[in-house]
N, C-alpha and C positions, 0 to 999 in steps of 0.2 A: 675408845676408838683406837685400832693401832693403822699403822702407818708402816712397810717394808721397803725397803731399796737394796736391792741386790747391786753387788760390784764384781769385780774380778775374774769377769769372763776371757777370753783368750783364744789366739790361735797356738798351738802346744803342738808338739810330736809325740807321734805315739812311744808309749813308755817312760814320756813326762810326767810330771807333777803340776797340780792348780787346786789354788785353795779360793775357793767364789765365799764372799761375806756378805751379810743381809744386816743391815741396817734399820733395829727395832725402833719407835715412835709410838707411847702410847703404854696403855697398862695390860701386861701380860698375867693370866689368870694360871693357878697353877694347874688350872682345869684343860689348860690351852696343849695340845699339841702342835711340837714347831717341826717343820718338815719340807723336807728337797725335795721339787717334783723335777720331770724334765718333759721336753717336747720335743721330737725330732722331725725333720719332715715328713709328712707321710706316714708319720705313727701319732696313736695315741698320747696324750699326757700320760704320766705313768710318777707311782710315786717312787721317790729313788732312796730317801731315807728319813722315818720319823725319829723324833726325841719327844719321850713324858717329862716333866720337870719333876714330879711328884717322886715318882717309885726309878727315876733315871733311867727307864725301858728304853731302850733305843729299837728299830727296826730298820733292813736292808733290804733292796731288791736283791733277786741272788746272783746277777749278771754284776755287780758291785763289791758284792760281801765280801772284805778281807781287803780290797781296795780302796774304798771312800771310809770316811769317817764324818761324822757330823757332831758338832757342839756349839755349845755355847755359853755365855758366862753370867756370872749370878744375877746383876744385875738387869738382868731378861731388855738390854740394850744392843746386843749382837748375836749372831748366828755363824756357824761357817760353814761348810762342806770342804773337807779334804780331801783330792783326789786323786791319787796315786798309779802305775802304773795305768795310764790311760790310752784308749784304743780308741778306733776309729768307730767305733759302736759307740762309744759315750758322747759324738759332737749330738748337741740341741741345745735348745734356749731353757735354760737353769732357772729355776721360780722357787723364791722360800714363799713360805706359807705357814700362818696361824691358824689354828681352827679348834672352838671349841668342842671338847668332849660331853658337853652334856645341853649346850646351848647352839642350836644350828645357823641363829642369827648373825656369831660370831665366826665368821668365813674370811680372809685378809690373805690377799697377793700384793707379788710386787708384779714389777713391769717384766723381770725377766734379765738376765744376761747371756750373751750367746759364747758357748763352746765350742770351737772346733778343733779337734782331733786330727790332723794329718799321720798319715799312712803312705 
């Protein structure tokens, strides 16, 4: 079973910096992808950036790419997203997320942190 807690949400100005961490609990599979969604109001959930542990594939939305970065450290107990120049387009509520690639039983959120972006 895993367990997530997202931290480090914020109110930020635009063309700040914010690094949100997720707090792993639980046995991560290397089958597992770990991944940043977000939710803004009135939009869809959307994924914002996955990590493979195995082959270290990462993926970006492309409203982000060049600006967030996501990692995390060997022993599969933390997560981050890096956020870098930030706009008033990135404020929402920040959700990491495990989810296995081969087993769909394996689905895990956290409660979410909220970003907002002033402009």
């Amino acid at each position: 079973q895993v367990q997530l807690v997202e931290s480090g949400g914020a109110l930020v100005q635009a063309g700040g910096s914010l690094r949100l961490s997720c707090t792993i609990s639980g046995n991560v599979l290397d089958t597992d992808a770990l991944s940043w969604y977000r939710q803004a109001p009135s939009h869809e959930r959307e994924l914002v950036a996955r990590m493979y542990w195995h082959g270290g594939d990462t993926y970006y939305l492309d409203s982000v790419k060049d600006r967030f970065a996501i990692s995390r450290n060997n022993a599969k107990t933390m997560m981050w997203l890096q956020m870098n120049v930030l706009k008033h387009e990135d404020t929402a509520v920040y959700y990491c997320n495990v989810r296995s690639l081969i087993d769909s039983r394996r689905d895990f959120w956290g409660q979410g942190t909220q970003v907002t972006v002033s402009s």
